[in-house]
Residue, then its C-alpha position, 0 to 999 in steps of 0.5 A: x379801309x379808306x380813310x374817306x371810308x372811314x369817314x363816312x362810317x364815323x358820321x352814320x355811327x354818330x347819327x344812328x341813334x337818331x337817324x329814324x326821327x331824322x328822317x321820319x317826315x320824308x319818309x312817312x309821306x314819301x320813301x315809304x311809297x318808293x319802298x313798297x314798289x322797290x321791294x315789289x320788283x324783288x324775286x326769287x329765295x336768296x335777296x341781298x340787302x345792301x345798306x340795311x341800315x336802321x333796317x327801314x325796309x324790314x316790313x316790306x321784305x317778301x314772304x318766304x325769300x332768304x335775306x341777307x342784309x349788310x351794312x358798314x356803320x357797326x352803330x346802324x347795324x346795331x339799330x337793325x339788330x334791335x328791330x329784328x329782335x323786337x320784331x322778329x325779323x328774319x333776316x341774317x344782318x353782317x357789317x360788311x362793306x358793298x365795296x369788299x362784299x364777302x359773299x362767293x360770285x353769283x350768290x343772290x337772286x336779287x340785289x336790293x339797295x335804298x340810298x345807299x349809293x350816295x355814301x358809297x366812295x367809289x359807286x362803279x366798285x360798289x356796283x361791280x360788287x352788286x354785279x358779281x354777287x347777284x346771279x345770272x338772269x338776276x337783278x339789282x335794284x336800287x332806290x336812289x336820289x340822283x342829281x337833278x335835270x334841272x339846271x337851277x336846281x343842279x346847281x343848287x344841289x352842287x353847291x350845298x353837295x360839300x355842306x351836306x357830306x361834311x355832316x351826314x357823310x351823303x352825296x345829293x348829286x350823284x349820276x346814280x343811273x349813268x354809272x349803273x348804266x355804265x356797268x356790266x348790267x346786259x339791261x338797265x330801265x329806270x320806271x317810269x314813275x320814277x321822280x325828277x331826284x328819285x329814281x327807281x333803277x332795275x338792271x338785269x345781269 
C-alpha cells in the first residue's frame, strides 16, 4: 500500500466514529437529495458500491439488486457493518481499495461512488478499475464535489485544498469530471442538475 494511502486510511479510521454527526447538517438539507437521484440512475441485479463508507446510502439502494459495497478504512467499514445489523441491510460489505479492486473483469452491472474520488490517490487508476469491473453496456455513476468554475471561489478552494486533506484526508479541487471524461468510458453526461461543485456524472462503458 502507498504511504499517501495509508495516510488518508489513518484519517477516516480516526473520524469514523464521528463522521456521520460531522456531516449531519449538509447531508440532511442536501447529499441526501443528490443521493436519491444518484441511486435513481443505478441498473441491473449486481451493483458495486464503492466507498460505502458509514454506509450512508443503505436506504436508498434498489429492491432486489445484488450489492456489493467496499471501502479502505477498516474503522468506516466497521460503522457500516453495525448499520447493516441493525438495519438488516442486505449488502455483502469488503475492505478493499478502489485502486486494487479484487473482483474479476466485467463483474457488475452498475458502479456507484458518492465522494469518493476526492480521498482516491491516484483518481485515473481508480476509474480504470471502475472501468473493468462494470460490464459491457454498464454504467459508473458518481456523485462528487469538484472544483469550482468560479474563478474566486477556485482559488479559494485551492488555497484552503492542503489545510483540508492534512485533516480529513479529502481533496475539495478535484477535476473530477475531466478525468472521467478522460477515461475509457464510450459515453460520459454530467446531469444537468448538477450544481457549480456537485456533480452528478453517468458514463457508459
Amino acid at each position: 500500500m502507498k504511504p499517501d494511502s495509508a495516510s488518508i486510511i489513518k484519517k477516516y479510521n480516526r473520524l469514523a466514529p464521528f463522521y456521520e454527526g460531522m456531516e449531519a447538517v449538509v447531508e440532511g438539507l442536501f447529499f441526501r437529495h443528490w443521493r436519491e437521484k444518484l441511486w435513481a440512475k443505478a441498473e441491473g441485479i449486481h451493483i458495486l458500491e464503492v466507498g460505502v463508507g458509514t454506509g450512508k446510502n443503505f436506504a436508498y439502494y434498489p429492491k432486489n439488486a445484488k450489492v456489493t459495497a467496499i471501502d479502505f478504512s477498516p474503522a468506516m467499514l466497521e460503522q457500516a457493518q453495525r448499520k447493516k445489523d441493525a438495519r438488516h441491510i442486505d449488502v455483502d460489505l469488503h475492505l478493499m481499495d478502489i485502486e486494487f479492486l479484487q473482483f474479476a473483469d466485467n463483474s457488475f452491472d452498475t458502479v456507484v461512488g458518492s465522494f469518493v474520488f476526492c480521498s482516491v490517490p491516484a483518481p485515473a487508476k481508480g476509474l480504470k478499475e471502475l472501468h473493468r469491473v462494470c460490464k459491457p453496456s454498464g454504467k459508473v455513476l458518481l456523485l462528487e464535489h469538484v472544483l469550482s468554475s468560479r474563478r474566486l471561489i477556485a482559488k479559494l478552494m485551492n488555497f484552503l485544498n492542503p489545510l483540508v486533506l492534512s485533516l480529513v484526508g479529502a481533496n475539495i479541487n478535484r477535476n473530477t469530471v475531466k478525468q472521467v471524461q478522460g477515461g475509457a468510458f464510450r459515453f460520459v453526461r454530467v446531469d444537468e442538475r448538477s450544481s457549480d461543485i456537485i456533480k452528478l456524472i453517468e458514463a457508459l462503458k
